[in-house]
N, CA, C and O of each residue as an XYZ file, in Angstrom:
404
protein
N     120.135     80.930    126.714
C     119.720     82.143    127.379
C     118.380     82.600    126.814
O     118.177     82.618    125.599
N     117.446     82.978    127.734
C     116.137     82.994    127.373
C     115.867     84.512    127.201
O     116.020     84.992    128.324
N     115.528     85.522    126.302
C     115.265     86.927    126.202
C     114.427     87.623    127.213
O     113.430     87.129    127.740
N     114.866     88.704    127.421
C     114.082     88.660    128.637
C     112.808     90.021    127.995
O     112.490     90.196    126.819
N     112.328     90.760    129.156
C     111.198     91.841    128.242
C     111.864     93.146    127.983
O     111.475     93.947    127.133
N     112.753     93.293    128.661
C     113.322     94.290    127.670
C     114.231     94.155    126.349
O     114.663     95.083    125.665
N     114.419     92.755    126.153
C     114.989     92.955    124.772
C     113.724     92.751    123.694
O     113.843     93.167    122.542
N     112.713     92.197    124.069
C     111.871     92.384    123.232
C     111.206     93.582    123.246
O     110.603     93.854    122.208
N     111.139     94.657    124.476
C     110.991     95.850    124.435
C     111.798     96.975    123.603
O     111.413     98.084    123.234
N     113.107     96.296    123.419
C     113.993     97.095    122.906
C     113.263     96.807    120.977
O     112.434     97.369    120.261
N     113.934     95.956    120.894
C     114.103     95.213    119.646
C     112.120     95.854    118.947
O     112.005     95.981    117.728
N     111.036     96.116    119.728
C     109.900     96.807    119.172
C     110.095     98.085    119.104
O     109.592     98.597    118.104
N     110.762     98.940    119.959
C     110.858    100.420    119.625
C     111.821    100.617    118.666
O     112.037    101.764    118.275
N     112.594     99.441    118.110
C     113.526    100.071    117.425
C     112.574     99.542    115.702
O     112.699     99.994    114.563
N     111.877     98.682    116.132
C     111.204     98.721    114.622
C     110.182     99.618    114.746
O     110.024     99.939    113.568
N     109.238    100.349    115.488
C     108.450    100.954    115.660
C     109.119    102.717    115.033
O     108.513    103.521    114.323
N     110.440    102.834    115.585
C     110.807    104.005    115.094
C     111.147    103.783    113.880
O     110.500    104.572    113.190
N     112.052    102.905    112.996
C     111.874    102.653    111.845
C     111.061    102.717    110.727
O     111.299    102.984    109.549
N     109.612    102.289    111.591
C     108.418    102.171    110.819
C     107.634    104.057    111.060
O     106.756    104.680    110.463
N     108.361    104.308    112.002
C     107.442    106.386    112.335
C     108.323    106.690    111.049
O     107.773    106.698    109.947
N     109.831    106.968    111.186
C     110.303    107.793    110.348
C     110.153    107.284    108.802
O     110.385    108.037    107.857
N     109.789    106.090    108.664
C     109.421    105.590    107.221
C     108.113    106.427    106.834
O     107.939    107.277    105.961
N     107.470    106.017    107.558
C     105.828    107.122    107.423
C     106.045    108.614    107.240
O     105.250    109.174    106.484
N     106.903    109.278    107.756
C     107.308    110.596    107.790
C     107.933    110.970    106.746
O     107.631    112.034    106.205
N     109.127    110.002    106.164
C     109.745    110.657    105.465
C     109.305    110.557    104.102
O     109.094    111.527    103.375
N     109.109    108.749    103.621
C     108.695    108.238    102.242
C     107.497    109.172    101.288
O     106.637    109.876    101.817
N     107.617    109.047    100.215
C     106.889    109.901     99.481
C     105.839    108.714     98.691
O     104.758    108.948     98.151
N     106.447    107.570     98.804
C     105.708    106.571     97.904
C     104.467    105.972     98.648
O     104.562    106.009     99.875
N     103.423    105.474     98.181
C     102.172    105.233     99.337
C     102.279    103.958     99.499
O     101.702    103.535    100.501
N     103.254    102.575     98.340
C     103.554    101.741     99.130
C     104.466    101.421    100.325
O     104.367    100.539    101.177
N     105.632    102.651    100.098
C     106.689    102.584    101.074
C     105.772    102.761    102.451
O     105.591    101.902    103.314
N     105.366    103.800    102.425
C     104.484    104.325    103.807
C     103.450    103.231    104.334
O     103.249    102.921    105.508
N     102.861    102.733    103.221
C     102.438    101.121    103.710
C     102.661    100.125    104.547
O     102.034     99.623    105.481
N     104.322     99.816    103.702
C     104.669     98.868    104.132
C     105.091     99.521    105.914
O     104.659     98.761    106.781
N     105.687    100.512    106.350
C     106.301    100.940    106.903
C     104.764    101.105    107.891
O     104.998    100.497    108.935
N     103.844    101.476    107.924
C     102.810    101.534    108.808
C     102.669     99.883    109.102
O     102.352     99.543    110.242
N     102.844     99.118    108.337
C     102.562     97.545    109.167
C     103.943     96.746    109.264
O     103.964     95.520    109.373
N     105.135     97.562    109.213
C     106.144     97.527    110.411
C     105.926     98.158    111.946
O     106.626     97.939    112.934
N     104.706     99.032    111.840
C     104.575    100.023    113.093
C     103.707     98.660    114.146
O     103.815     98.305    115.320
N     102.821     98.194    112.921
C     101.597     97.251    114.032
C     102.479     95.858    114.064
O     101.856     94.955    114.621
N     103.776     95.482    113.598
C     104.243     93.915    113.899
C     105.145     94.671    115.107
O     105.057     93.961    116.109
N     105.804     95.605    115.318
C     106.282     96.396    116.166
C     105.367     96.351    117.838
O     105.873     96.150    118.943
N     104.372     96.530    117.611
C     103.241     96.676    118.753
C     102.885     95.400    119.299
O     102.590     95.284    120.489
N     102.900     94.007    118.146
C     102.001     92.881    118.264
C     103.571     92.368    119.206
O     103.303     91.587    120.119
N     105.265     92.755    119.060
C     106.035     92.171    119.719
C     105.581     92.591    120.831
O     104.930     91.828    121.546
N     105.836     93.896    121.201
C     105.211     94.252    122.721
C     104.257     93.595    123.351
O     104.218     93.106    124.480
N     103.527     93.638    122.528
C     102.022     92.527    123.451
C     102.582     91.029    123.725
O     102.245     90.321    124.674
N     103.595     90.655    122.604
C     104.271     89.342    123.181
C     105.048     89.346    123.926
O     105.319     88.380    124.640
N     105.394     90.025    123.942
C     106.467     90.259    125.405
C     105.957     90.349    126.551
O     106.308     89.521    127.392
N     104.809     91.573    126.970
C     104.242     91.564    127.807
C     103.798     90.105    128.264
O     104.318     89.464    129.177
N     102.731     89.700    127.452
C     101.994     88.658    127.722
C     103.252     87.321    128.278
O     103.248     86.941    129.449
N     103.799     87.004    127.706
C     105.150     85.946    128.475
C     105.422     86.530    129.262
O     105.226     85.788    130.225
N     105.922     87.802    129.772
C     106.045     87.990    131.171
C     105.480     87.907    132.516
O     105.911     87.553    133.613
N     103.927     88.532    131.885
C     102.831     88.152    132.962
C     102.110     87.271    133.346
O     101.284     87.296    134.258
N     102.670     85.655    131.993
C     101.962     84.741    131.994
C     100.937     84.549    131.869
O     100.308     83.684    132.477
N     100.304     85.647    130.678
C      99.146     85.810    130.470
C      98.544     85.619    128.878
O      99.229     85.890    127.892
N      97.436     85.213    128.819
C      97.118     85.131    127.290
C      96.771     85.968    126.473
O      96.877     85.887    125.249
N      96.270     86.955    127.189
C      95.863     88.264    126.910
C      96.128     88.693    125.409
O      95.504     88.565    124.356
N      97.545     89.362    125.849
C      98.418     89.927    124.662
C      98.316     88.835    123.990
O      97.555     89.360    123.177
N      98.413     87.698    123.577
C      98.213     86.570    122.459
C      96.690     87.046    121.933
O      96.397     87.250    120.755
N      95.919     87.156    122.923
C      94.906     87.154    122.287
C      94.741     88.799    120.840
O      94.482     88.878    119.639
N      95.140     89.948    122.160
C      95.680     91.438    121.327
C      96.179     91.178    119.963
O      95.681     91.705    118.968
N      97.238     90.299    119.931
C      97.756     90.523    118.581
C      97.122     89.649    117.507
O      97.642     89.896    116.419
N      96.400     88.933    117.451
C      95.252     88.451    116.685
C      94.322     89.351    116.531
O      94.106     89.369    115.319
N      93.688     90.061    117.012
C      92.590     91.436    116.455
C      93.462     92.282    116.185
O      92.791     93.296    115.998
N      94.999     92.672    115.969
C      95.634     93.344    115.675
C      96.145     92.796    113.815
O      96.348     93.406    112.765
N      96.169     91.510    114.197
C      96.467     90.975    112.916
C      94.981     91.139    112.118
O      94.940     91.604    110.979
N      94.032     90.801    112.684
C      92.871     91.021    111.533
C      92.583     92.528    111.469
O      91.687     92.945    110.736
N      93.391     93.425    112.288
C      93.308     94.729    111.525
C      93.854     95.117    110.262
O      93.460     95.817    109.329
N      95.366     94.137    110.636
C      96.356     94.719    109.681
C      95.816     94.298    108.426
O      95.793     95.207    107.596
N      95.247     92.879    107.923
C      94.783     91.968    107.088
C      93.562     92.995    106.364
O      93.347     93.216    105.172
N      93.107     93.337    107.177
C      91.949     94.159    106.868
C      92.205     95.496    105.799
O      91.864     95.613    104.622
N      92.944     96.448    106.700
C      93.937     97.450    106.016
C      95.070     97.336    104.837
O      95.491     98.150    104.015
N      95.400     95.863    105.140
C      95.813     96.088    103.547
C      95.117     95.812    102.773
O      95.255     96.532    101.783
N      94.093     94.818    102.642
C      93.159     94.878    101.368
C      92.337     96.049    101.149
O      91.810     96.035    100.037
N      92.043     97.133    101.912
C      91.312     98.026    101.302
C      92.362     99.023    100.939
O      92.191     99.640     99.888
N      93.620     99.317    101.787
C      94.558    100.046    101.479
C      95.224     99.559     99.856
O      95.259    100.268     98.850
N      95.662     98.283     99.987
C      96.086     97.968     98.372
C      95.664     98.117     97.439
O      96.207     98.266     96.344
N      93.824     98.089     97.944
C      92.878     98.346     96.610
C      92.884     99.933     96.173
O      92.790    100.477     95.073
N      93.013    100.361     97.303
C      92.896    102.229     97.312
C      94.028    102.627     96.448
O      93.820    103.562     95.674
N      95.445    101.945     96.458
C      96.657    102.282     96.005
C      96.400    101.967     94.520
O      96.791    102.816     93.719
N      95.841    100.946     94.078
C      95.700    100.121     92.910
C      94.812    101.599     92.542
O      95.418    102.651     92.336
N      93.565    101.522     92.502
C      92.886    102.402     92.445
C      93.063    103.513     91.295
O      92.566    103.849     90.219
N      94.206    103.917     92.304
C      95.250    105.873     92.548
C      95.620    105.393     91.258
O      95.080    105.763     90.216
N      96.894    104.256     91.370
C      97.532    104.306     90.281
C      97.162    104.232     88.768
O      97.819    104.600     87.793
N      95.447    103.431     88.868
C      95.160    103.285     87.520
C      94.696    104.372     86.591
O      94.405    104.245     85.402
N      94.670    105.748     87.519
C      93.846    107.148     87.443
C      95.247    107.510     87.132
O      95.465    107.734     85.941
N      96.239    107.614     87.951
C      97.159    108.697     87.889
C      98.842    108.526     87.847
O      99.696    109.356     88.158
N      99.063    106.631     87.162
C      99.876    106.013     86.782
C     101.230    106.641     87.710
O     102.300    107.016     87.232
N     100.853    106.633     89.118
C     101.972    107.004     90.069
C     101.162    107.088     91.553
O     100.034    107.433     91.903
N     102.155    106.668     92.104
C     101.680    106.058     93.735
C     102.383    107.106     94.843
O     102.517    106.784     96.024
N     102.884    108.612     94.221
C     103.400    109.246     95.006
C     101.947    110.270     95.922
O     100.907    110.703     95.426
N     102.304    110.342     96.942
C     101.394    110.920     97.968
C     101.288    112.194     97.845
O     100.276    112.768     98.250
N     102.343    112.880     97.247
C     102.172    114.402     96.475
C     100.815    114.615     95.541
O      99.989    115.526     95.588
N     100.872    113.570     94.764
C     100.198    113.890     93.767
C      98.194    113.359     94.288
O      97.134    113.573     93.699
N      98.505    112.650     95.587
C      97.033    112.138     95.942
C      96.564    113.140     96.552
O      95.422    113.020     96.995
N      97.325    114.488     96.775
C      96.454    115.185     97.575
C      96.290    116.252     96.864
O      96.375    117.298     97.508
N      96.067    116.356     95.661
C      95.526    117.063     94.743
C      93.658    116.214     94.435
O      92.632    116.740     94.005
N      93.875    115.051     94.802
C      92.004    114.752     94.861
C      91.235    115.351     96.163
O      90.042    115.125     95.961
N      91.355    115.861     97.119
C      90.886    116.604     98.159
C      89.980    117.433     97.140
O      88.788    117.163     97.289
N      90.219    118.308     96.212
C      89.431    119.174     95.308
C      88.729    119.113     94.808
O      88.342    120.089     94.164
């Protein structure tokens, strides 16, 4: 049995909400990390889904500049985290928004 687009429709909103309320709730800046690039492998299914449905390459192509976003964002994001922690020997997001000042 071959999946059809709504289970891959399904099966992305349900990691996509996973990955919102991770962002919302987590206090840690790797949790929220990781959980923001559950949001974009979430998006890159949709575009695969789409794209097999419409028989199109398109969305193949989407989730490759989606992947060199993500690739992108974590190396400056990991470095940013690294960063935090070597200043302030804790990666909680409470305490990063005391540098705004």
């Amino acid at each position: 049995m071959e999946p059809t687009l709504a289970s891959y429709l399904a099966l992305s909103g349900i990691l996509f909400t996973i990955g919102a309320v991770g962002v919302i709730f987590k206090r840690n800046a790797i949790g929220m990390f990781m959980c923001i690039e559950l949001m974009l492998n979430a998006v890159n299914i949709t575009f695969v889904g789409f794209s097999r449905f419409y028989n199109d390459a398109t969305g193949q192509l989407f989730v490759f500049m989606v992947m060199s976003v993500a690739a992108a964002e974590a190396a400056i994001g990991l470095g940013i985290i690294i960063a935090f922690f070597r200043n302030r020997i804790s990666v909680d997001v409470d305490d990063a928004s005391i540098l705004k000042n």
